[in-house]
PARO-877482 format. One record per residue (C-alpha): residue in three letters; x, y, z. Coordinates in steps of 0.02 Angstrom, whole numbers, padded with zeros to 5 digits, always signed. Example, Ala and Ser with C-alpha at 12.3 -4.5 7.8 and 13.67 -1.06 7.14 Angstrom:
BEGIN
ALA+00615-00225+00390;SER+00684-00053+00357;
END
This chain:
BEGIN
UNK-04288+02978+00356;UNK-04266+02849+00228;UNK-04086+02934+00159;UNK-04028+02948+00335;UNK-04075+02770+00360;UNK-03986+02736+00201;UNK-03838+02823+00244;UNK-03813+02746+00408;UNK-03829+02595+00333;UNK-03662+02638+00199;UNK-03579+02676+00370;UNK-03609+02524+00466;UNK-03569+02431+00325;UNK-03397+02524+00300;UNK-03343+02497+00474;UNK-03391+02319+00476;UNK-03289+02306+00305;UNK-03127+02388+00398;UNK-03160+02276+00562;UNK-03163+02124+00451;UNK-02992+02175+00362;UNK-02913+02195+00537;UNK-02967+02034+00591;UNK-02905+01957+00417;UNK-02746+02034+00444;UNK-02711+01991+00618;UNK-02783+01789+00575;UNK-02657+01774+00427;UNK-02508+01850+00532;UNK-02494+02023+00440;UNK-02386+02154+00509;UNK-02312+02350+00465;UNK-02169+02446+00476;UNK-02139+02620+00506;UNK-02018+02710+00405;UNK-01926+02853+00470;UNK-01851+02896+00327;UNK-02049+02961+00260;UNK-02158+02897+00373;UNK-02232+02753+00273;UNK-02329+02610+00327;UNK-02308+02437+00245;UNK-02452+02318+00283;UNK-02387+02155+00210;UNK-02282+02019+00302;UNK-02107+02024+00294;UNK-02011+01921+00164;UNK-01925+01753+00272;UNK-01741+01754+00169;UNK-01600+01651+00223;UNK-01419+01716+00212;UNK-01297+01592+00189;UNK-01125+01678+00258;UNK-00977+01602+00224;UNK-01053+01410+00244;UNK-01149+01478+00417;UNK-01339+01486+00370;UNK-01444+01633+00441;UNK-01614+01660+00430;UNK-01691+01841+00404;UNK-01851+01933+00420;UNK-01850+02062+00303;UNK-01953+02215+00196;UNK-01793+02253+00068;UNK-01828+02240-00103;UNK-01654+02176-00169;UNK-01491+02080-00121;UNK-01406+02224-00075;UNK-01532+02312+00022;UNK-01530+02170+00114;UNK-01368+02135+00141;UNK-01325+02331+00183;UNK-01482+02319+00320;UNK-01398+02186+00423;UNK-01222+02266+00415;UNK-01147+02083+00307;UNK-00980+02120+00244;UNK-00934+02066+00074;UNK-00807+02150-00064;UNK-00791+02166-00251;UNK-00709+02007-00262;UNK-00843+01902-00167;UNK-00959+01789-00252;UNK-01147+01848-00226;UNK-01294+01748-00279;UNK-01401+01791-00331;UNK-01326+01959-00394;UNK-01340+02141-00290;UNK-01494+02206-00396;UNK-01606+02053-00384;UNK-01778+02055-00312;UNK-01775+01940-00167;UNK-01944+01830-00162;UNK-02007+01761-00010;UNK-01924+01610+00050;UNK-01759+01666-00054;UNK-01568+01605-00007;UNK-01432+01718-00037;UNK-01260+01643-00045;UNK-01120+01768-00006;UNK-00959+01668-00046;UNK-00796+01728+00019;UNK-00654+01758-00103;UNK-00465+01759-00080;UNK-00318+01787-00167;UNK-00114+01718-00109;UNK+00017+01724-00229;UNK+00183+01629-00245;UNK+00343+01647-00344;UNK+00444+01477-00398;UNK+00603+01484-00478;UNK+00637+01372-00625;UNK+00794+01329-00728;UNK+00779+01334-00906;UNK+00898+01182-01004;UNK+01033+01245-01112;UNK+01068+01167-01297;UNK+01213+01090-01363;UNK+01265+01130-01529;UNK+01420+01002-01627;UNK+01529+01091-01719;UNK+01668+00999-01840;UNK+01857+01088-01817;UNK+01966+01010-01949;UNK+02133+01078-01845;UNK+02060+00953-01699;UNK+02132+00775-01720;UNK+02006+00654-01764;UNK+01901+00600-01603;UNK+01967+00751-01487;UNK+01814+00850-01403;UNK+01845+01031-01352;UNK+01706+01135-01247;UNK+01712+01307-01343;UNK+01555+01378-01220;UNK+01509+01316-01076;UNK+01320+01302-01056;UNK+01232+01405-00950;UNK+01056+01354-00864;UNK+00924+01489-00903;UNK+00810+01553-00759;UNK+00633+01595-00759;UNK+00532+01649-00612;UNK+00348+01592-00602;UNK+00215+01683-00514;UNK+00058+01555-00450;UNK-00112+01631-00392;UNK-00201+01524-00259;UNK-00402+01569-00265;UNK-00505+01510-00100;UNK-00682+01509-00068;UNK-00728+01519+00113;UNK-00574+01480+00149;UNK-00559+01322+00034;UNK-00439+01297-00094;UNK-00513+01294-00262;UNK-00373+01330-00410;UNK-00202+01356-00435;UNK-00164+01461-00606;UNK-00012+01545-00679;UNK-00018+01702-00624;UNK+00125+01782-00717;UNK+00301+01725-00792;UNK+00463+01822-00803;UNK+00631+01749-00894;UNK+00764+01819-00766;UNK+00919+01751-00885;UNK+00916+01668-01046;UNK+01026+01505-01077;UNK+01171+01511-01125;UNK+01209+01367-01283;UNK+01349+01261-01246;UNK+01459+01242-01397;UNK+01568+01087-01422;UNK+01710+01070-01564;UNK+01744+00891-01611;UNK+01898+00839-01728;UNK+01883+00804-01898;UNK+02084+00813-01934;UNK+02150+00639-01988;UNK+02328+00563-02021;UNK+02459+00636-02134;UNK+02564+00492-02105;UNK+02521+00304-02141;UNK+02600+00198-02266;UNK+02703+00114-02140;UNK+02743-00057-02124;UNK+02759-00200-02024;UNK+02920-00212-01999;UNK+02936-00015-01986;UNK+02822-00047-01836;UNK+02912-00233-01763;UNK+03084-00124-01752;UNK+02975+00031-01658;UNK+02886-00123-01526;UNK+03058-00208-01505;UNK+03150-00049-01462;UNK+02998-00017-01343;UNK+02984-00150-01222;UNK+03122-00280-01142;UNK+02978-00418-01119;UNK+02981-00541-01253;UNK+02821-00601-01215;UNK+02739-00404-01231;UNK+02831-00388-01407;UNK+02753-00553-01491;UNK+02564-00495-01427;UNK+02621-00313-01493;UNK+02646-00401-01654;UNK+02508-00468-01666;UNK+02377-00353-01609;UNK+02447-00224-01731;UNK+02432-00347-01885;UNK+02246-00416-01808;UNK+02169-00244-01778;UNK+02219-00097-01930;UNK+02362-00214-02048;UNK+02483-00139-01956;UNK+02405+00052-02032;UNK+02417+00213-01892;UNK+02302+00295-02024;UNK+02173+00168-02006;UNK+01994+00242-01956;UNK+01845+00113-01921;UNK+01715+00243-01943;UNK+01776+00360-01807;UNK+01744+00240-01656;UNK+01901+00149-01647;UNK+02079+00239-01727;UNK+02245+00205-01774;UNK+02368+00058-01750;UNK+02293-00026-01620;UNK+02130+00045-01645;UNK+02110+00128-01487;UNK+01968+00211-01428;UNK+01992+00395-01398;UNK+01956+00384-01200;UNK+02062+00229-01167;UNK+02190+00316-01269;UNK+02214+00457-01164;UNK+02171+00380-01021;UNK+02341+00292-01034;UNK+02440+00439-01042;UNK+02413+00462-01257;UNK+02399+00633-01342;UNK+02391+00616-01524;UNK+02302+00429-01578;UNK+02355+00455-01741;UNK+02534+00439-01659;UNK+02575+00230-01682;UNK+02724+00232-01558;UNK+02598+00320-01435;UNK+02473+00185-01463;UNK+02644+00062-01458;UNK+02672+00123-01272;UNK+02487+00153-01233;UNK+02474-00037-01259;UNK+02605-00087-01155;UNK+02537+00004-00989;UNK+02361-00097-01054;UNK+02459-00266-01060;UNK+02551-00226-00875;UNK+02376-00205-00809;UNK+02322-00359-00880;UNK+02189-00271-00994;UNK+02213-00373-01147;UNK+02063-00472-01182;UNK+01955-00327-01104;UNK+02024-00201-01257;UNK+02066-00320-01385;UNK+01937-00479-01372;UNK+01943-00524-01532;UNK+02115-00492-01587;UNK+02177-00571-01418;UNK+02125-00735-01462;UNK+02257-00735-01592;UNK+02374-00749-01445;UNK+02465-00899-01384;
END
């Protein structure tokens, strides 16, 4: 009788164990699941995990182990791109936050044009001051391709994606004179009998004169360091601006001058020497 009594005892005392567990689990909010897959009970609370989508916040009651059991159980679409935090194999702890951050991509092509260089090259068969465009420069184009990333649909960089040189440049080439007068060694009066035959205005002759003696001695070979040329040291743009060709020519200059003095251009190309002037 006394190991019956014993025995019953163990019993009671298992049962009351078990009923005392129950009650434990139901006071502290325990639950289980049921797995179909093999039938196997969990009998631990689920793990409270919120899932923040794209900046929308969700909160989840879940038994996955890992990120992406979790996200695969609710059906949340993501790709390779995507930003997960933290990553697809991590453990998931009660109270976790997973941050699925959505990533895309837009591209963009700008076309650019590429300068062209100039390259100076001396041609002694050019007259002294004359410009000639051997090569006409050619702009260069390249074609950029930009990448745009967003994040939940926010713009966060702009990068070079990719470049491409469509055509090269082409150099622009430009021959300048170097060729300089033959002739010189004329005179004054070589020059007076040249002005008089050239205009019927006294008053034109006697500042013709004089401008010729003031500015090169009277010298069609005079060159003041390759700004200002010949007998009436004419700059090479106002020279053939008024109908010139060669500036080493003095009875071009000679006519050249007179067109100046009919437009009443004296002081304005000769200040200095025109002060000379009655």
């Amino acid at each position: 009788m006394k190991y019956i009594f014993s025995f019953l005892e163990r019993k009671s005392f298992v049962k009351i164990f078990f009923i005392c567990l129950l009650s434990l689990i139901l006071l502290t909010g325990f639950t289980y699941s049921l797995e179909e897959d093999n039938g196997s009970i969990h009998i631990f609370p689920p793990k409270r995990v919120s899932l923040i989508y794209a900046d929308e916040r969700i909160d989840l009651l879940t038994y996955e182990e890992n990120v992406k059991e979790i996200l695969n159980s609710y059906s949340i679409e993501y790709s390779e791109k995507d930003i997960i935090l933290p990553s697809l194999d991590y453990l998931i702890k009660d109270k976790g936050t997973i941050r699925v951050i959505l990533v895309e991509q837009d591209f963009y092509e700008e076309i650019i044009e590429i300068p062209f260089e100039t390259k100076r090259m001396e041609d002694s068969n050019l007259k002294l001051g004359e410009e000639v465009i051997e090569q006409k420069g050619v702009l260069g184009i390249k074609k950029t391709t930009h990448r745009e990333v967003y994040e939940n649909g926010q713009l966060v960089e702009i990068k070079i994606y990719k470049e491409e040189i469509v055509a090269e440049p082409t150099t622009q080439i430009i021959k300048f004179g170097t060729k300089t007068s033959a002739m010189g060694g004329r005179n004054c009066p070589h020059w007076d009998k040249i002005i008089d035959k050239s205009t019927e205005d006294e008053r034109e002759r006697e500042i013709l004169k004089s401008l010729i003696r003031c500015e090169s001695n009277c010298s069609d070979a005079k060159n003041n360091n390759n700004r200002y040329l010949g007998l009436l040291q004419f700059s090479p743009n106002t020279f053939y601006h008024y109908g010139g060709e060669d500036i080493w020519n003095g009875e071009q200059q000679i006519l050249a001058a007179i067109n100046i003095l009919k437009a009443g251009g004296l002081s304005h190309h000769w200040p200095a020497c025109s002060r000379n002037v009655d």
